[in-house]
mmCIF entry with sequence, helices, sheets and N, C-alpha, C, O atoms, coordinates in Angstrom:
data_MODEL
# 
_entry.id   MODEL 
# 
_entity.id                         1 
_entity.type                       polymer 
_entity.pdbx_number_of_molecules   1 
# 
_entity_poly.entity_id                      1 
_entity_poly.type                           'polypeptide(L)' 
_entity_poly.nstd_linkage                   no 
_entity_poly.nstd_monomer                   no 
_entity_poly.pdbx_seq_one_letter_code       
;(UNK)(UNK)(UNK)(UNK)(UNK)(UNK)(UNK)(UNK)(UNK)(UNK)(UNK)(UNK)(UNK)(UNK)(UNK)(UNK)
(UNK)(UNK)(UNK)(UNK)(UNK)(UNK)(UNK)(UNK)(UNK)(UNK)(UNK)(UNK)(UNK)(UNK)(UNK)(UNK)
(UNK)(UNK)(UNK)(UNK)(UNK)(UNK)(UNK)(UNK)(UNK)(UNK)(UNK)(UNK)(UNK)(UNK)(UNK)(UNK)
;
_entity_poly.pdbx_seq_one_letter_code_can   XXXXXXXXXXXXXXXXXXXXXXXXXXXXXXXXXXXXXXXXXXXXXXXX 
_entity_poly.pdbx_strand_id                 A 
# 
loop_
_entity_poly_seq.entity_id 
_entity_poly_seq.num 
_entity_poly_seq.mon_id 
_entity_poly_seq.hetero 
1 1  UNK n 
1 2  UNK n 
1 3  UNK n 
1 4  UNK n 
1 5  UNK n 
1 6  UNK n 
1 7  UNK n 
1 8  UNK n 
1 9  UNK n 
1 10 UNK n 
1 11 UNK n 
1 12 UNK n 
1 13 UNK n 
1 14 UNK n 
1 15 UNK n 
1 16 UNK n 
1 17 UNK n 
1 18 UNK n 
1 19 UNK n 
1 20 UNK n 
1 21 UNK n 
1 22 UNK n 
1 23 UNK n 
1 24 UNK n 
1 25 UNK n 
1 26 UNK n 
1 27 UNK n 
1 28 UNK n 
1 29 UNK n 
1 30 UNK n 
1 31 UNK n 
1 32 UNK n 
1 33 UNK n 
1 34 UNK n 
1 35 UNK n 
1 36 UNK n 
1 37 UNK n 
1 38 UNK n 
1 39 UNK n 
1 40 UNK n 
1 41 UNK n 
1 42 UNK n 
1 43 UNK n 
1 44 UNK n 
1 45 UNK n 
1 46 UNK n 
1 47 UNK n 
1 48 UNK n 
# 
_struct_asym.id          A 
_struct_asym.entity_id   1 
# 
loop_
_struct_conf.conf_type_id 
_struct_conf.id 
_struct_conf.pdbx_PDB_helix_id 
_struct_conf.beg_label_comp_id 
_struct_conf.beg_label_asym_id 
_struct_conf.beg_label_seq_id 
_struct_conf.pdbx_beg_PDB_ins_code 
_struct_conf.end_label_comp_id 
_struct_conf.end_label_asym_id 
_struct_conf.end_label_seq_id 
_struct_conf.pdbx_end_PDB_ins_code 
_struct_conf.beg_auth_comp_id 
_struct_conf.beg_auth_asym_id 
_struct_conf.beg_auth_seq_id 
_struct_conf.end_auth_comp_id 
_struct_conf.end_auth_asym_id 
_struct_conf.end_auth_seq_id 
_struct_conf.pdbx_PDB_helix_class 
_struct_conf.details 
_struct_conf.pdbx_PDB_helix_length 
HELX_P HELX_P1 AA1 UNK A 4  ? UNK A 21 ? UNK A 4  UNK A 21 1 ? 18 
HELX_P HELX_P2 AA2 UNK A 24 ? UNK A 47 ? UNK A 24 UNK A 47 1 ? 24 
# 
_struct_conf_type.id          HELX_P 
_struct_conf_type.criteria    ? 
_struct_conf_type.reference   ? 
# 
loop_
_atom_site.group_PDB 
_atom_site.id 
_atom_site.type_symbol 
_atom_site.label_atom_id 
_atom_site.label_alt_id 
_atom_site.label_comp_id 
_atom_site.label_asym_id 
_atom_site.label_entity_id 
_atom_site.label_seq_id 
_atom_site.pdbx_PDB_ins_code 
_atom_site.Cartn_x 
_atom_site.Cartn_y 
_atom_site.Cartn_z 
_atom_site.occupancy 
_atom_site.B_iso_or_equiv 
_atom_site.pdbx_formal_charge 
_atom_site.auth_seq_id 
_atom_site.auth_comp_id 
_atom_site.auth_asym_id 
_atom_site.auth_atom_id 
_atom_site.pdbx_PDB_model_num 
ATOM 1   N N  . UNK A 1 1  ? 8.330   6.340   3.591   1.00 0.00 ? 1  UNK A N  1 
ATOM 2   C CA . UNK A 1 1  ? 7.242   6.355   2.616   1.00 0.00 ? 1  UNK A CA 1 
ATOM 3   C C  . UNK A 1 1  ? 6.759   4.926   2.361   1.00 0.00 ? 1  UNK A C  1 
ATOM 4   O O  . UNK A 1 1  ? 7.499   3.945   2.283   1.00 0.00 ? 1  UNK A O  1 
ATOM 5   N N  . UNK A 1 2  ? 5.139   4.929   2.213   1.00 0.00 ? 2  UNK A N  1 
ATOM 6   C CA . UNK A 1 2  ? 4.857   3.166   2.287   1.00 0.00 ? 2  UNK A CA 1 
ATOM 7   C C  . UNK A 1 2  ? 4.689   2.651   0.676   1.00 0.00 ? 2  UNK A C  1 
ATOM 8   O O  . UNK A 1 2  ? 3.568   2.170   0.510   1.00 0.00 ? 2  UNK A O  1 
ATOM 9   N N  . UNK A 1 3  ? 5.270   2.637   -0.179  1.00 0.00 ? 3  UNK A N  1 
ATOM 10  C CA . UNK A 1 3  ? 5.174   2.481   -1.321  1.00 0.00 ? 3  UNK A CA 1 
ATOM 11  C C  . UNK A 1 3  ? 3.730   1.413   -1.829  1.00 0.00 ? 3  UNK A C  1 
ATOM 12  O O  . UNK A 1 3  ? 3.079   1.419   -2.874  1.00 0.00 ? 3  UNK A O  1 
ATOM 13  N N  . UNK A 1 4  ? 3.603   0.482   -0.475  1.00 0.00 ? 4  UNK A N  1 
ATOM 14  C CA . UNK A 1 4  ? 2.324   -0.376  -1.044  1.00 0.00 ? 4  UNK A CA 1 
ATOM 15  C C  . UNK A 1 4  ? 1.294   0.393   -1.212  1.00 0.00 ? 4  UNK A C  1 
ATOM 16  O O  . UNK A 1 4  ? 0.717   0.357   -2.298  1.00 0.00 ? 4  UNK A O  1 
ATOM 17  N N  . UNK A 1 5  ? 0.921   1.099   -0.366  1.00 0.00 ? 5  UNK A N  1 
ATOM 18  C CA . UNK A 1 5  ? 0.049   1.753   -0.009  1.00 0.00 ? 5  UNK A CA 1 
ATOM 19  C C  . UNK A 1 5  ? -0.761  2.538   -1.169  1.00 0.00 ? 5  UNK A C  1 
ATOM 20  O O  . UNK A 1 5  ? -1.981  2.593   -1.320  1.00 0.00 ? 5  UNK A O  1 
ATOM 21  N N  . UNK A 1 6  ? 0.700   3.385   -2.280  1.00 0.00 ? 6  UNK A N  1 
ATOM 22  C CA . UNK A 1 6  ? 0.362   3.781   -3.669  1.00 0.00 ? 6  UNK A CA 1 
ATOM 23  C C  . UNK A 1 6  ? 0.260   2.644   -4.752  1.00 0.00 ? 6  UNK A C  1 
ATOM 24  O O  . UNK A 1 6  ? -0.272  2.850   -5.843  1.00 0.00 ? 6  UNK A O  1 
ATOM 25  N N  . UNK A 1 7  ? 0.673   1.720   -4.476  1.00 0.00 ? 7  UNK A N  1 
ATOM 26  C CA . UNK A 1 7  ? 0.375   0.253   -5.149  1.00 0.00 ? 7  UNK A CA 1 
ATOM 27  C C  . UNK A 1 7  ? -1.262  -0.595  -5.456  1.00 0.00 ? 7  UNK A C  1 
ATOM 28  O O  . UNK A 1 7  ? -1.783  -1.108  -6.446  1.00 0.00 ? 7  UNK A O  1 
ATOM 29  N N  . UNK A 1 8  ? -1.671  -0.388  -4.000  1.00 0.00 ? 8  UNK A N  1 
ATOM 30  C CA . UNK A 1 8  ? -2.522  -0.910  -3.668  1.00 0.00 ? 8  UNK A CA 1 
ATOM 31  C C  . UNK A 1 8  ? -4.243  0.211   -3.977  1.00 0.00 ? 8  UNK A C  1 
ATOM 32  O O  . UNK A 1 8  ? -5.452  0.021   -3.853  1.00 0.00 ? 8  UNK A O  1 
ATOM 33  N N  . UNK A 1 9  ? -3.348  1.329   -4.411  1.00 0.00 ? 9  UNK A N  1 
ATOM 34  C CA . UNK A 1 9  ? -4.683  2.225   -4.355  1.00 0.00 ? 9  UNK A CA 1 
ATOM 35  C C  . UNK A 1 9  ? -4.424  2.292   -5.777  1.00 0.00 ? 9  UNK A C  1 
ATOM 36  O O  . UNK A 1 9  ? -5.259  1.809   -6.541  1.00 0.00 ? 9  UNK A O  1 
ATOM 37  N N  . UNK A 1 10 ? -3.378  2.827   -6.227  1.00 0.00 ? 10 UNK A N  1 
ATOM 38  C CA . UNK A 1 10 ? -3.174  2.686   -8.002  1.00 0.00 ? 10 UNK A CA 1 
ATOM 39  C C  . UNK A 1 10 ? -4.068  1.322   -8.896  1.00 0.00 ? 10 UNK A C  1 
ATOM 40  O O  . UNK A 1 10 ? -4.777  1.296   -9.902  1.00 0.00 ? 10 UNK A O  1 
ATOM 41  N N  . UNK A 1 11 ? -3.678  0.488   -8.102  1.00 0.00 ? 11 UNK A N  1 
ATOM 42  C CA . UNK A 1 11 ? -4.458  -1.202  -8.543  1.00 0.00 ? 11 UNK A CA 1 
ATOM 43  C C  . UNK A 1 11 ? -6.123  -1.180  -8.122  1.00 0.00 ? 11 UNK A C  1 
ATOM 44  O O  . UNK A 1 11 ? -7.022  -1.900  -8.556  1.00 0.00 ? 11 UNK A O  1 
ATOM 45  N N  . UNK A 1 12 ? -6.178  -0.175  -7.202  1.00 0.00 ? 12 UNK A N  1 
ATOM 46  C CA . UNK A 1 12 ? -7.701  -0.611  -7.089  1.00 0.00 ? 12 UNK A CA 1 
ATOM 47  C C  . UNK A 1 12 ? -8.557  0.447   -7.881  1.00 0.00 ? 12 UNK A C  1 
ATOM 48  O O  . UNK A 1 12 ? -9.767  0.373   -8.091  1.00 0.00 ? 12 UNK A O  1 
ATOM 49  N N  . UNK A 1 13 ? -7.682  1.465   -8.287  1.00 0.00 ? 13 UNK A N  1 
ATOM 50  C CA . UNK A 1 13 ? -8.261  2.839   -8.899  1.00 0.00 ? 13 UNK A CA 1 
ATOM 51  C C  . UNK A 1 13 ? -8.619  2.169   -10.598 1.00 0.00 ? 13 UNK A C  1 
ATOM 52  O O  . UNK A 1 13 ? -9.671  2.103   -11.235 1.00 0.00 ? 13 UNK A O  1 
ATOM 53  N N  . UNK A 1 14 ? -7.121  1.722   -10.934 1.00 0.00 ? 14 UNK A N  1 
ATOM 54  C CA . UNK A 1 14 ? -7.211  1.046   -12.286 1.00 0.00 ? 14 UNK A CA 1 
ATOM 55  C C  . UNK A 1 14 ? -8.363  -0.260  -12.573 1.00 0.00 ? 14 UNK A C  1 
ATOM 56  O O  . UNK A 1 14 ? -9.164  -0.302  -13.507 1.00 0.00 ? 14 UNK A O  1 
ATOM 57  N N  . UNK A 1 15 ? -8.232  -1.016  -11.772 1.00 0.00 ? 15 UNK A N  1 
ATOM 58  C CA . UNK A 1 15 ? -9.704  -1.770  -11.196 1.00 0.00 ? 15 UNK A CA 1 
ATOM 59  C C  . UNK A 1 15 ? -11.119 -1.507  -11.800 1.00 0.00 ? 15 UNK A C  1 
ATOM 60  O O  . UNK A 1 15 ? -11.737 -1.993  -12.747 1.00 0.00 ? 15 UNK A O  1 
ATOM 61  N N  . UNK A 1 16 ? -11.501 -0.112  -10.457 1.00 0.00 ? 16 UNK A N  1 
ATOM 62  C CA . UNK A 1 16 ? -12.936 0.255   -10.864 1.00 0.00 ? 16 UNK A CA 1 
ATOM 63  C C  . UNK A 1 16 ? -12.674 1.118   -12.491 1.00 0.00 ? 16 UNK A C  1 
ATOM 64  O O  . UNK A 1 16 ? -13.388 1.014   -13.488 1.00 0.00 ? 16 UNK A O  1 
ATOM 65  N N  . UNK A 1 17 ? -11.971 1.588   -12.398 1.00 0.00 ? 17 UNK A N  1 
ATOM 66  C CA . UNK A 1 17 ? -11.755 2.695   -14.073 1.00 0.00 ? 17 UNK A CA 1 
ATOM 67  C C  . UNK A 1 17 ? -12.434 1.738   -15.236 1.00 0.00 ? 17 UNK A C  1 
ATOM 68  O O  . UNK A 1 17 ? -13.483 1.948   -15.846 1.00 0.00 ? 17 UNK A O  1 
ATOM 69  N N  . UNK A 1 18 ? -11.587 0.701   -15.351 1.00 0.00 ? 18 UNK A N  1 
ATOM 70  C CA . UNK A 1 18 ? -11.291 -0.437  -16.171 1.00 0.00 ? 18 UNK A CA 1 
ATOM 71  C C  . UNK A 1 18 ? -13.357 -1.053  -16.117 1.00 0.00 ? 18 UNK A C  1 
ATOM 72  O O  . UNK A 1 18 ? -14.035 -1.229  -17.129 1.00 0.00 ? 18 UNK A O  1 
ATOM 73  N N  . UNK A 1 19 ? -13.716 -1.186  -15.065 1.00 0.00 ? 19 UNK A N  1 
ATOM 74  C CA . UNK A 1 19 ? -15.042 -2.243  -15.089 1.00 0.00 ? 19 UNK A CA 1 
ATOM 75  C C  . UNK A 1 19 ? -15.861 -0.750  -15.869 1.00 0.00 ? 19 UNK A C  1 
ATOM 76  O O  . UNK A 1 19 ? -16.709 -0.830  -16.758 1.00 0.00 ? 19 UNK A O  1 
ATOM 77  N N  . UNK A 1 20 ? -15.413 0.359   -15.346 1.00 0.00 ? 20 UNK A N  1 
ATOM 78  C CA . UNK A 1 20 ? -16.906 1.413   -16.179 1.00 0.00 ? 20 UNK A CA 1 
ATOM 79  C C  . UNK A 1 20 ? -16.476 1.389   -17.565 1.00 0.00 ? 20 UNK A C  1 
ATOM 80  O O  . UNK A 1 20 ? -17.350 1.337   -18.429 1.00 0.00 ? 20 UNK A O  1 
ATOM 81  N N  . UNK A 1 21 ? -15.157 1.423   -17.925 1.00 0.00 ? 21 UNK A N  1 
ATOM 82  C CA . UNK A 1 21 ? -14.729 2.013   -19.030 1.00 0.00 ? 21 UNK A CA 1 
ATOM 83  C C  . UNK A 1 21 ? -15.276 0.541   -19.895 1.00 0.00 ? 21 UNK A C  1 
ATOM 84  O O  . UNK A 1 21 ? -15.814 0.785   -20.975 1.00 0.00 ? 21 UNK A O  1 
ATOM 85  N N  . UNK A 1 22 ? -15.211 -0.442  -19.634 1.00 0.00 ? 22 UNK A N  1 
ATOM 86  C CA . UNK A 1 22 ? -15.117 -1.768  -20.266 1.00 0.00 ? 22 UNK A CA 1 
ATOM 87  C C  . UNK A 1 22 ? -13.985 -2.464  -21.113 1.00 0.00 ? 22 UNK A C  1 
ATOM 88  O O  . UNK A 1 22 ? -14.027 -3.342  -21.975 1.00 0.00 ? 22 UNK A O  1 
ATOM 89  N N  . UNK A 1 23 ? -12.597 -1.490  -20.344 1.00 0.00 ? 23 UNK A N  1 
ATOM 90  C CA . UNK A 1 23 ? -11.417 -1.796  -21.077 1.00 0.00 ? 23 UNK A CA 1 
ATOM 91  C C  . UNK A 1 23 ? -11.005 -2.521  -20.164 1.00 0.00 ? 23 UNK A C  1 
ATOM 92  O O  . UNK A 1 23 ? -10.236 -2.017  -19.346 1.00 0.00 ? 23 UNK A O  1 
ATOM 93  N N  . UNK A 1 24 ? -11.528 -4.396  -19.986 1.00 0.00 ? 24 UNK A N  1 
ATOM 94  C CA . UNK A 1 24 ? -11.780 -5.330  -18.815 1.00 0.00 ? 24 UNK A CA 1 
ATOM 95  C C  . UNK A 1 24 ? -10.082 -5.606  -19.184 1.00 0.00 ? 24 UNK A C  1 
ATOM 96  O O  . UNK A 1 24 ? -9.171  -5.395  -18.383 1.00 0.00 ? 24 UNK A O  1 
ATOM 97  N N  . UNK A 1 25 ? -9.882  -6.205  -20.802 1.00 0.00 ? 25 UNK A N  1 
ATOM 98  C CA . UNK A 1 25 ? -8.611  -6.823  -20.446 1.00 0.00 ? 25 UNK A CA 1 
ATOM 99  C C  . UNK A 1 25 ? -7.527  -6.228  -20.399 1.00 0.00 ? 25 UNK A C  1 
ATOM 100 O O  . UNK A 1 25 ? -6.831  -7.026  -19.771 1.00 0.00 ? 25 UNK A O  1 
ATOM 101 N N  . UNK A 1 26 ? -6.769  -5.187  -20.683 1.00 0.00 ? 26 UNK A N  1 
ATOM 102 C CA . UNK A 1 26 ? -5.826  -4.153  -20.207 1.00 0.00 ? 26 UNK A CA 1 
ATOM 103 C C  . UNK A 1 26 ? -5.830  -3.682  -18.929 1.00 0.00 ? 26 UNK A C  1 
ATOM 104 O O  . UNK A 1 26 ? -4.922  -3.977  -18.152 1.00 0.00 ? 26 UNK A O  1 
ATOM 105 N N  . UNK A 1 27 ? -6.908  -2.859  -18.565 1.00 0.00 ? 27 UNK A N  1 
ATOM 106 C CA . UNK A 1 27 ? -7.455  -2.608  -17.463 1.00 0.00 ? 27 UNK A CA 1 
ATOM 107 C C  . UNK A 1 27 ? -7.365  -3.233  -15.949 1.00 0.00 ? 27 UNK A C  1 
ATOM 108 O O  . UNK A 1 27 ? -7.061  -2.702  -14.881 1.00 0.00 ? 27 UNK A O  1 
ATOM 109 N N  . UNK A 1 28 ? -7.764  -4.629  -16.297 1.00 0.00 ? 28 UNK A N  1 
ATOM 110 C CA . UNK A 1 28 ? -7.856  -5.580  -15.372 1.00 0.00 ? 28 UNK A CA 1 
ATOM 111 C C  . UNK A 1 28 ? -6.205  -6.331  -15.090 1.00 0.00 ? 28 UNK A C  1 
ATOM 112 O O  . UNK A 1 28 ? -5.777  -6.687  -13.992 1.00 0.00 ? 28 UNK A O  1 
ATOM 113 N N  . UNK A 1 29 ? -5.720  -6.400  -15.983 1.00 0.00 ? 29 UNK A N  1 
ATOM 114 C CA . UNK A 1 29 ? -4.367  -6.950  -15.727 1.00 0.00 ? 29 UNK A CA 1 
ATOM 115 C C  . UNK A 1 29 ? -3.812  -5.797  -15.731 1.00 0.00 ? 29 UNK A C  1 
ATOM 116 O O  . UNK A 1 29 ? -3.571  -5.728  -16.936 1.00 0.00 ? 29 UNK A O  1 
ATOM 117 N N  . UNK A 1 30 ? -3.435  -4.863  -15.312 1.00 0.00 ? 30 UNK A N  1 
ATOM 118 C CA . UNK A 1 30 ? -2.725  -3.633  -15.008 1.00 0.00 ? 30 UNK A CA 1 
ATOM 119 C C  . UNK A 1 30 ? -3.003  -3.779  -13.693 1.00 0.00 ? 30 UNK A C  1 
ATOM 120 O O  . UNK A 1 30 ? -2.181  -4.196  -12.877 1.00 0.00 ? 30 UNK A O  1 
ATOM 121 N N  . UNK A 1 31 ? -4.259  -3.420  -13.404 1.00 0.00 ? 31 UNK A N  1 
ATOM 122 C CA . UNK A 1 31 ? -4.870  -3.338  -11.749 1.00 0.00 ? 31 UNK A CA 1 
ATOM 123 C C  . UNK A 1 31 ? -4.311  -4.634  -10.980 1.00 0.00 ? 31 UNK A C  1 
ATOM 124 O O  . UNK A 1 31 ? -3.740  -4.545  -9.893  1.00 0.00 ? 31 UNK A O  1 
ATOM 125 N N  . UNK A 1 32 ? -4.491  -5.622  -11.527 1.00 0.00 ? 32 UNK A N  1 
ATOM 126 C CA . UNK A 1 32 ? -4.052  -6.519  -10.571 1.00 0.00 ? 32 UNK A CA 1 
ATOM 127 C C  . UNK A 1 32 ? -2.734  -6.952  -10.507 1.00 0.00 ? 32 UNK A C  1 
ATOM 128 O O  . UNK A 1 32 ? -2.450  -7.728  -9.595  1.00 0.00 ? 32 UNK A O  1 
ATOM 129 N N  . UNK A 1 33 ? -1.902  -6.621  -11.260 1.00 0.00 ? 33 UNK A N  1 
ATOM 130 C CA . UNK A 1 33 ? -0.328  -6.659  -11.358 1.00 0.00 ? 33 UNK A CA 1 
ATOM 131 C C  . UNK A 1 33 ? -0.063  -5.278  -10.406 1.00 0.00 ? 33 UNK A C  1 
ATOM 132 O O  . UNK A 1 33 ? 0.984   -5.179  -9.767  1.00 0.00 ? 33 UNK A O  1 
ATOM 133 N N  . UNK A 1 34 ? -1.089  -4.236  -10.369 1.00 0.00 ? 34 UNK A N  1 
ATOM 134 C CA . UNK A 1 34 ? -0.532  -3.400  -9.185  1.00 0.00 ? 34 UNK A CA 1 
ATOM 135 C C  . UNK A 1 34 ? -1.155  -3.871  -7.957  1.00 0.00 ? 34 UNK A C  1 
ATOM 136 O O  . UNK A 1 34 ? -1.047  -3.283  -6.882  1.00 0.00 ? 34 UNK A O  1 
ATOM 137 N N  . UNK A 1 35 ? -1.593  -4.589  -8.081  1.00 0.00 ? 35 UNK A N  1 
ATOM 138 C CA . UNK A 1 35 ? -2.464  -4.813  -6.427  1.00 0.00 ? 35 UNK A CA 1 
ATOM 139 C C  . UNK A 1 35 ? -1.830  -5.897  -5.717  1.00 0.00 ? 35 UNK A C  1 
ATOM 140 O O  . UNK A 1 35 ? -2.007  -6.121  -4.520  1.00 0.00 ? 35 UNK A O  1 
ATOM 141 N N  . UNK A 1 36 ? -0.765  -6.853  -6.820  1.00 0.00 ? 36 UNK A N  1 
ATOM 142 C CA . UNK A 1 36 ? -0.477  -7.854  -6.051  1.00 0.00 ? 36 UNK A CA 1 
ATOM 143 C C  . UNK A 1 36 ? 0.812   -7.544  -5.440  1.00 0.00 ? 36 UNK A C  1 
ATOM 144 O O  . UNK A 1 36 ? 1.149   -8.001  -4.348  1.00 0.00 ? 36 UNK A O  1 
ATOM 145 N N  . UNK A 1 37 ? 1.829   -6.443  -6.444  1.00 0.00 ? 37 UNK A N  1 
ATOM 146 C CA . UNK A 1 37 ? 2.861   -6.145  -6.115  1.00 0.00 ? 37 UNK A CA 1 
ATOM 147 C C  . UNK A 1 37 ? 2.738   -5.239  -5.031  1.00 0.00 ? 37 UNK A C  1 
ATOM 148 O O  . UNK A 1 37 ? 3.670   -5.382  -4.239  1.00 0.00 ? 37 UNK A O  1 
ATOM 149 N N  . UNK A 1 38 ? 1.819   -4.240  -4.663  1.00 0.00 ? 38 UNK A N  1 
ATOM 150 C CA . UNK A 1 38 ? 1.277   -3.792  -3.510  1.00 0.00 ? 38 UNK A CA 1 
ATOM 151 C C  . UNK A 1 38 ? 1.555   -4.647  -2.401  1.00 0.00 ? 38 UNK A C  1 
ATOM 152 O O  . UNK A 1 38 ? 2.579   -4.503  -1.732  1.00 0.00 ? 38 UNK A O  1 
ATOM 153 N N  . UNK A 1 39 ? 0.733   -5.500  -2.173  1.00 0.00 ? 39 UNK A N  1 
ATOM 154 C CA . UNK A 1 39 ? 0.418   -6.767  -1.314  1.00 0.00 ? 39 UNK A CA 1 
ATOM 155 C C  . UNK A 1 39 ? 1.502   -7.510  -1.115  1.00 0.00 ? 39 UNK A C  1 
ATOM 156 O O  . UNK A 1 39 ? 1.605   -8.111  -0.047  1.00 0.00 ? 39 UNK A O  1 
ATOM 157 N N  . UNK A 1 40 ? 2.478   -7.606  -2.069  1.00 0.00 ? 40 UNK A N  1 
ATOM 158 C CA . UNK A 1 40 ? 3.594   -8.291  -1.458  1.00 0.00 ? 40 UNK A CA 1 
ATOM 159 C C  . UNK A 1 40 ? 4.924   -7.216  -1.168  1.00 0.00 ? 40 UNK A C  1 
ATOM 160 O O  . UNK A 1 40 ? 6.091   -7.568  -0.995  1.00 0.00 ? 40 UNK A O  1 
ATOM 161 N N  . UNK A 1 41 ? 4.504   -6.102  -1.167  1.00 0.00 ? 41 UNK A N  1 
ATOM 162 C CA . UNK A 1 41 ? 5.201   -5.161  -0.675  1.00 0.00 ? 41 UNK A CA 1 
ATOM 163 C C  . UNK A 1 41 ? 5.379   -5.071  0.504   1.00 0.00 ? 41 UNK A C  1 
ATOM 164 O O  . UNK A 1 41 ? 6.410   -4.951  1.166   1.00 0.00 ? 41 UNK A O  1 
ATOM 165 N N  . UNK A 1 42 ? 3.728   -5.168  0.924   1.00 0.00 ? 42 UNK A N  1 
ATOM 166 C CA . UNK A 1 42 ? 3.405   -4.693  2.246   1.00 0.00 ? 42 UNK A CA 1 
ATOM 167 C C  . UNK A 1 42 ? 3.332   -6.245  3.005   1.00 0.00 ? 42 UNK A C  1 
ATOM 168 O O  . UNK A 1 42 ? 3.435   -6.063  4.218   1.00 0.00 ? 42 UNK A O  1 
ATOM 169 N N  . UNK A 1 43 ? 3.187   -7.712  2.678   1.00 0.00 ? 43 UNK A N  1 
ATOM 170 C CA . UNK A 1 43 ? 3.509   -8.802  3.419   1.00 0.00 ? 43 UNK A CA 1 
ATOM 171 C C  . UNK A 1 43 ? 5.226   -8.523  3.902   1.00 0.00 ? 43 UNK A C  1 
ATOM 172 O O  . UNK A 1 43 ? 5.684   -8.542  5.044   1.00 0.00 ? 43 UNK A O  1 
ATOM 173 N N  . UNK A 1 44 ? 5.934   -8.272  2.622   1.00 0.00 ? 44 UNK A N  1 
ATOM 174 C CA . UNK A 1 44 ? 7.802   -8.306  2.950   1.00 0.00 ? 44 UNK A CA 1 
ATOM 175 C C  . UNK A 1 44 ? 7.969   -7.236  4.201   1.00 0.00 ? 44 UNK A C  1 
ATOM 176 O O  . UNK A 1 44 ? 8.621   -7.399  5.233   1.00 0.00 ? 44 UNK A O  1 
ATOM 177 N N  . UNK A 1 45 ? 7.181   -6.088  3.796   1.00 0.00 ? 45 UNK A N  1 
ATOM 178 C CA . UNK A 1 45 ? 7.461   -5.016  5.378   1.00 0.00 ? 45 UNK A CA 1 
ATOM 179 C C  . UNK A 1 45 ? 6.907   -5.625  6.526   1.00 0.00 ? 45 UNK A C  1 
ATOM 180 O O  . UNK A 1 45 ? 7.733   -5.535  7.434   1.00 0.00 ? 45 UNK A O  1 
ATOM 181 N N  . UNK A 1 46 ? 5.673   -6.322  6.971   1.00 0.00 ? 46 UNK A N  1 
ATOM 182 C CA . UNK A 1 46 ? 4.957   -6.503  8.081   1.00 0.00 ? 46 UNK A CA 1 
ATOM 183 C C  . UNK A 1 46 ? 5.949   -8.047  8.360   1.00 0.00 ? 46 UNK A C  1 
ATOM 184 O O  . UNK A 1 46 ? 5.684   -8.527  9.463   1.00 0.00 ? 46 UNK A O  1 
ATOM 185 N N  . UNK A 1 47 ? 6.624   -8.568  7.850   1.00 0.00 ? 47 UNK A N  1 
ATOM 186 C CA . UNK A 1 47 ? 7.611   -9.820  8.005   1.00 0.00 ? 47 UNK A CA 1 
ATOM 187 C C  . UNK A 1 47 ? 8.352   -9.616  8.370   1.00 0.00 ? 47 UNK A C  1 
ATOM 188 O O  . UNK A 1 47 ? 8.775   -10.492 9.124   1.00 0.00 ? 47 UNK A O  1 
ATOM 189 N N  . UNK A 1 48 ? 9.387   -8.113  8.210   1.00 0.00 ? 48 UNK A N  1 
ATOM 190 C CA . UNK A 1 48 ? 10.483  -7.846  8.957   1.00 0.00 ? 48 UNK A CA 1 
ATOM 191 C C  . UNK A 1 48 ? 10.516  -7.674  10.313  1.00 0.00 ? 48 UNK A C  1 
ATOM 192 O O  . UNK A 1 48 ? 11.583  -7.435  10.879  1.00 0.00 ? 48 UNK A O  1 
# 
């Protein structure tokens, strides 16, 4: 199972939600605390 993969879509879902809703600062730091941990999920797998 690729766990970034739900990381990286969770972070980008919370993302756009966040810019319509205009709940920028919750919103926005949620999304990108999932998008980065995503991303370094998936750098640590493609390194092995």
């Amino acid at each position: 199972m690729k766990k970034w993969k739900y990381e990286i879509m969770a972070g980008t879902l919370l993302l756009l939600v966040s810019i319509r809703i205009y709940e920028i600062e919750i919103g926005t730091l949620v999304g990108l605390v999932c998008l980065i941990r995503g991303l370094e999920e998936l750098y640590r797998q493609t390194g092995d």
